[in-house]
C-alpha positions in Angstrom: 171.2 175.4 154.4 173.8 175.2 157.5 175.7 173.2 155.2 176.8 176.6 153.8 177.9 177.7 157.5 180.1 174.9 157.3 181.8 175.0 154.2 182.7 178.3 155.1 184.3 177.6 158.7 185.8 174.4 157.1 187.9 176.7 154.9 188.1 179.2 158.0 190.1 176.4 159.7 192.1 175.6 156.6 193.1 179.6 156.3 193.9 179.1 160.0 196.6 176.3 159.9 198.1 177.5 156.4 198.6 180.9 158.6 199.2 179.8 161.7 201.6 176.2 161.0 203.7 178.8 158.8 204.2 181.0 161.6 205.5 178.6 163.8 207.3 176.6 160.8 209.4 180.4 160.0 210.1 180.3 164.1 211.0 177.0 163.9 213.3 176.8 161.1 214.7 180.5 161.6 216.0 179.1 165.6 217.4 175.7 163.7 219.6 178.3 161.3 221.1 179.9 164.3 223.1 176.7 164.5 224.5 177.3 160.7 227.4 179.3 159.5 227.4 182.9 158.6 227.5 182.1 154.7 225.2 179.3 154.5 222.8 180.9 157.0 221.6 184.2 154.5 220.3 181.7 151.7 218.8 179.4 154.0 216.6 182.5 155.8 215.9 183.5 152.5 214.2 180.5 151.5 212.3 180.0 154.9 210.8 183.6 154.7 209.3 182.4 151.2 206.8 180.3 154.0 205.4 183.9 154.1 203.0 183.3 151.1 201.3 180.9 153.1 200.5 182.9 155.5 199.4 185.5 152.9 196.9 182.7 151.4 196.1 181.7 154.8 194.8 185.4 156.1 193.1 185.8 152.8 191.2 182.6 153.2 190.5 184.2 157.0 189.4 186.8 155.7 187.3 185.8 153.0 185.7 183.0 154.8 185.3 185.3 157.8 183.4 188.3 155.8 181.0 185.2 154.1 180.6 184.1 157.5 179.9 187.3 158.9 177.8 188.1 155.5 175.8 184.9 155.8 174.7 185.1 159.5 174.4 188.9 159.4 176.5 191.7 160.5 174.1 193.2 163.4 174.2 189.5 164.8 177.7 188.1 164.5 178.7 191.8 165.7 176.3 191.3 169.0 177.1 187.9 169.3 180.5 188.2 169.4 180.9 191.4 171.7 184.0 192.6 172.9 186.5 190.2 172.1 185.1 190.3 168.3 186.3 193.8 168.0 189.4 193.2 169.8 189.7 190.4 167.1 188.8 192.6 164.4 191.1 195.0 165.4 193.8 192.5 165.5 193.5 191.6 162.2 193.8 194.4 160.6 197.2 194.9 162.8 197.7 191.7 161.3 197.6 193.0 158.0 199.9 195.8 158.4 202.3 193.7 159.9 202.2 191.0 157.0 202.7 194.0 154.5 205.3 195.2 156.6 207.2 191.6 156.2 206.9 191.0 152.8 208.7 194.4 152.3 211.4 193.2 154.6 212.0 190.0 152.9 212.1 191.6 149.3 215.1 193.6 150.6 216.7 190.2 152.9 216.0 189.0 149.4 218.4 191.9 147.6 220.8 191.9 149.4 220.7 189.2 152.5 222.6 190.8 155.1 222.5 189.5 158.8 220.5 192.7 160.3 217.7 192.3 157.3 217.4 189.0 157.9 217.2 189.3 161.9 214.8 191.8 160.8 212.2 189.3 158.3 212.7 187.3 162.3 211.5 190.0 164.6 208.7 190.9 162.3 207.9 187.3 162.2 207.3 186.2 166.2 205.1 189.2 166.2 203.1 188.4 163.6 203.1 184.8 165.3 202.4 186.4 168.3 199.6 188.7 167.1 197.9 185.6 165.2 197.6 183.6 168.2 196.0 186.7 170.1 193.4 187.0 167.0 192.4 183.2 167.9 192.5 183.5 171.6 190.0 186.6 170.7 187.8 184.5 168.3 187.4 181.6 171.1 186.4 184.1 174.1 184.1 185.8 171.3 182.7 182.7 170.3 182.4 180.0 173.0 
């Protein structure tokens, strides 16, 4: 029956690097952009900040994988096993959340009407979400090691 336990982090890791490897793609590509003129620049953002949706799929396959997880090894244990820094994590994620919501807003409007300040905007949102994801992980491993 473990074999359940590892589908499930299996996919947990999968959900992981589709959030994650877009988070440091966006950074990635948004710093390369810097280097592009003002007119070709708007479009290009525009079309990075679509590497959002992965990171939407990705926390839902957290998330999802994380409840079944939680669900299969029960709640009372995973919450005493994981102490502190699982709270910390939980607490993260939901932040997480809010901050994803708060992004794909942005970018509809970068999207409408791509001005410089919007798009620098979709940026700022986007190393803190980076930023906030890696502090969820650094919370799962001192939870769970």
């Amino acid at each position: 029956m473990n074999w359940i336990n590892d589908l499930l982090l299996f996919f947990h890791f999968v959900g992981l690097a589709l959030t994650l490897g877009s988070g440091f793609a966006t950074l990635r590509l948004s710093g390369e952009a810097r280097k592009w003129s003002e007119e070709a620049r708007g479009p290009l953002l525009v079309t990075v900040f679509s590497l959002a949706k992965n990171t939407s799929m990705g926390l839902g396959l957290l998330i999802l994988t994380g409840l079944g997880m939680m669900f299969y090894k029960g709640v009372g244990t995973v919450f005493a096993w994981g102490g502190p820094f699982f709270h910390a994590k939980l607490t993260l994620v939901v932040v997480l959340i809010g901050l994803l919501g708060y992004m794909q807003v942005a970018i509809k409007k970068a999207r409408q009407n791509p001005d410089g300040g919007r798009l620098q905007k979709v940026g700022t949102i986007g190393r803190i979400l980076l930023a906030v994801s890696l502090l969820v992980v650094a919370c799962a491993v001192l939870a769970f090691h």
